[in-house]
C-alpha positions in Angstrom: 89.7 55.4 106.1 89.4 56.2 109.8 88.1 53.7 112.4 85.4 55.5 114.3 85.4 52.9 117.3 89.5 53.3 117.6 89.9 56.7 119.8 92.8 59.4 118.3 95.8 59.5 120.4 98.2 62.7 119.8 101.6 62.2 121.6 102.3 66.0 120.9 102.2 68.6 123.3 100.6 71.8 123.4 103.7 73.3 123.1 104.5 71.6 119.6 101.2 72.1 118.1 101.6 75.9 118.7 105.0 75.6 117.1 103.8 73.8 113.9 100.8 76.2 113.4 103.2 79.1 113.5 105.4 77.6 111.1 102.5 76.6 108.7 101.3 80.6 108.8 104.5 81.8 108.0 104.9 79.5 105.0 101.5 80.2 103.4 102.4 84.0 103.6 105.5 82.9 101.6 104.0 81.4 98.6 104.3 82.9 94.8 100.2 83.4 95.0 101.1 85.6 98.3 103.9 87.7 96.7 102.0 88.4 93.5 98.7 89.7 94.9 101.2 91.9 97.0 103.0 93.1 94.0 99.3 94.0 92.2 98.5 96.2 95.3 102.0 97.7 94.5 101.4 98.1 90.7 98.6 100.5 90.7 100.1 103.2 93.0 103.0 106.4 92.2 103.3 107.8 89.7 103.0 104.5 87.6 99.1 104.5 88.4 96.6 103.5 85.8 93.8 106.3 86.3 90.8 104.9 87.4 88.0 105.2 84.8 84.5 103.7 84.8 83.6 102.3 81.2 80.0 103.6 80.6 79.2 105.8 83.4 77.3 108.1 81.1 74.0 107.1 79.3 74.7 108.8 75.8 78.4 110.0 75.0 78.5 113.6 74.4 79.7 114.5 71.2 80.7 118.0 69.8 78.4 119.7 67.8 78.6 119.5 64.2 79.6 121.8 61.0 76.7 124.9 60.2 76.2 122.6 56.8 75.0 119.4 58.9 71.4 120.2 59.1 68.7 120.1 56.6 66.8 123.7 57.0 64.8 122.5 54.0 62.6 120.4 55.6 60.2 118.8 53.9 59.9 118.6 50.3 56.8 118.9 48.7 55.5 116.4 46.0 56.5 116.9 42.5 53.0 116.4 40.7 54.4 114.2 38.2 54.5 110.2 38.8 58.0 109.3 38.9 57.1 105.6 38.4 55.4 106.2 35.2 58.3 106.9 33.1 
């Protein structure tokens, strides 16, 4: 825990502080995290490229039409005149 009464004294110069931030940037830019996001950006281009399709960007699929036999041109039927249920 820091005393807030005791005032912060940095013996470094300006010079050094440069130095270290430099150092620190060049590190973080040479992490595994770094070198994989890199790689991903690399994936996905030549001719290795996964084609870029949106899942659902049409309301209904359109499916081909169906066989002549697919269609009822009855219509509908009419009743019988007999009660089925009877029997």
């Amino acid at each position: 825990m820091t005393d807030a009464i005791k005032p912060f004294h940095n013996t470094t110069t300006q010079s050094e502080r440069r130095e270290t931030l430099e150092n620190d940037q060049r590190v973080q830019r040479d992490t595994l995290q770094f070198r994989t996001s890199a790689d991903l950006g690399l994936e996905n281009t030549g001719r290795y490229a996964k084609p870029f399709a949106v899942t659902g960007q049409t309301p209904t699929p359109q499916y081909p039409a169906g066989p002549n036999w697919a269609p009822d041109p009855v219509g509908v039927e009419p009743p019988l005149g007999i009660d089925v249920n009877a029997m």
